[in-house]
Steps between C-alpha positions, in 0.01 A plus 500: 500500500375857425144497662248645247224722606111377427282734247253712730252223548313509817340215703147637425616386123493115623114555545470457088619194460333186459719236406913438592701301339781359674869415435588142685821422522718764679189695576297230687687190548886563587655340269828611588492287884360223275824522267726566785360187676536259204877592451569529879428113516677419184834709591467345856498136367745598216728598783486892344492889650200651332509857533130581473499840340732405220287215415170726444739714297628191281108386471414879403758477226378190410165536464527826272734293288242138486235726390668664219566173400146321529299776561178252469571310789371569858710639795431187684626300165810654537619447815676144361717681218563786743620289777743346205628857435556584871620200699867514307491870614429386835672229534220224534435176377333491145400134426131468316351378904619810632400793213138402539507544899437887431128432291493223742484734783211737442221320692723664805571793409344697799251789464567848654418512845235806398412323157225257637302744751494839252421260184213327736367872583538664131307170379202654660521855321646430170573221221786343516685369213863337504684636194848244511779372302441181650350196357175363606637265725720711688234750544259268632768384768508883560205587549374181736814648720351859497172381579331495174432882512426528110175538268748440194785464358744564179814277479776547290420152340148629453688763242754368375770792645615637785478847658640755419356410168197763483282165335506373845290787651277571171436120562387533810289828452313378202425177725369736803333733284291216355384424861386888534809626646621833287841572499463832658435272840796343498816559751772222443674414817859422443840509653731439140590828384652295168215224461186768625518851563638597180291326267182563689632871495527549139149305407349783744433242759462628857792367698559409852865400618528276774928593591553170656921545501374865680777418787725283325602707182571366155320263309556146617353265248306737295685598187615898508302720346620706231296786693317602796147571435284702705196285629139660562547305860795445670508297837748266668277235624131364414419615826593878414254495188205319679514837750512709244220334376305469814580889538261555202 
């Protein structure tokens, strides 16, 4: 994956911000160990090889299909009719007990190990909102498992769509600015170039991408992005930004 280069933003920047919003699945919660997990222990029982990176691949492909299809429904919605699409691919066992075992499975999906500690310490200095395509539920399971870092939140059930769609973040910014949070004070966190960075790029949104795949290349399960997009903020880790930020 070509590696782009961040716009000339230094860390003195960070200073003007007063509220982040935050992507939380893939960014914050890693949702690929949680996948990886769930279909280890079906493909074990089942009696099945699961290679690991073609089965983030298949769920990649799968997602970017599911929500063409029913673009209203949630991420976390979808994990049922994508686990349909990808257990033929994979060889696994697709009777109506075993396709829910993915939603099923998102209470333990585990945080990052630096997601808890930097989300406790930015708590302190900025606002934090969650801005998800998860539903309600799965985003409350989320966020007791990251420590309940957040002052708000914006679901994609709350809108009706999921990112990329720009109505997602125009949601959410309307809903901030209401509380006295301006637009021009807003970084969104994010590690989806296809779901985030883009969109947040084009409404003029400041942009901060979290590279979690840094060492592993590819995507994994994260649809491809049409494009790379240059972020304002580019880090591998959580722990990389909150140094930048304590270098202020």
């Amino acid at each position: 994956m070509d590696q782009p280069t961040s716009r000339d933003g230094t860390t003195q920047q960070l200073s003007q911000y007063r509220w982040l919003s935050f992507d939380v699945v893939g960014t914050l919660i890693d949702f690929e160990a949680g996948i990886v997990a769930c279909l280890r222990e079906i493909a074990s029982e089942a009696g099945v090889r699961l290679d690991e990176e073609r089965a983030l691949s298949c769920f990649a492909a799968a997602e970017d299909e599911q929500q063409r299809l029913a673009p209203e429904l949630p991420f976390t919605q979808m994990l049922t009719p994508i686990y349909r699409r990808i257990a033929t691919e994979l060889g696994l066992p697709n009777s109506q007990g075993r396709s829910v075992a993915l939603r099923q499975s998102i209470p333990s999906w585990p945080a990052f190990p630096d997601a808890v500690e930097v989300l406790a310490k930015l708590r302190h200095r900025y606002r934090l909102v969650a801005l998800t395509n998860a539903d309600n539920w799965a985003l409350e399971h989320m966020a007791a498992t990251l420590g309940s870092p957040f002052h708000d939140s914006v679901t994609a059930e709350d809108v009706g769509v999921n990112k990329p769609d720009p109505r997602v973040f125009e949601y959410c910014a309307d809903r901030q600015q209401a509380g006295g949070y301006r637009r021009e004070a807003w970084l969104h966190v994010a590690q989806s170039q296809f779901h985030d960075i883009a969109t947040a790029r084009r409404l003029g949104v400041a942009t901060c991408w979290i590279e979690r795949r840094a060492d592993k290349g590819g995507f994994g399960a994260t649809p491809t992005p049409q494009e790379m997009t240059v972020p304002d903020y580019h880090y591998a880790t959580l722990t990389d930004l909150w140094a930048a930020i304590e270098g202020v």
